[in-house]
C-alpha positions, 0 to 999 in steps of 0.5 A: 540724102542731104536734101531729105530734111528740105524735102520732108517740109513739102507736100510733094517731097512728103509724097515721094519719101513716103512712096519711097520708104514704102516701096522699100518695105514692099521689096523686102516682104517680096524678096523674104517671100521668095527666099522662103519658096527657094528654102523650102524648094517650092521654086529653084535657086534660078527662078528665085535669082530671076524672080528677084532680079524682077522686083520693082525698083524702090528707087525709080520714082525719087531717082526721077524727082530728083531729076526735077529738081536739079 
């Protein structure tokens, strides 16, 4: 998180805080949509588990640039 202020002054850095911060945002539509299901016994309490434990990693990219720059 230190390194957010240097990163944001790069068109690369701009990129990757952007795509991270929206994955973020994907995650947790996703994982109130499948809550909703669970509550309202469309699906299982297991599937919903497996479900959620399936939701694409918002972290994965930024983990990967911060590979990059090390």
């Amino acid at each position: 998180m230190k390194s957010l202020p240097s990163l944001g002054n790069t068109p690369e850095g701009n990129a990757i805080i952007d795509k991270t911060l929206q994955g973020f945002v994907e995650n947790k539509i996703a994982a109130s949509e499948i809550a909703s299901k669970a509550v309202n016994k469309e699906i299982t309490r297991t599937e919903a588990e497996k479900m959620l434990r399936s939701l694409p990693d918002p972290m994965k990219e930024w983990r990967e640039f911060q590979k990059t720059i090390k």
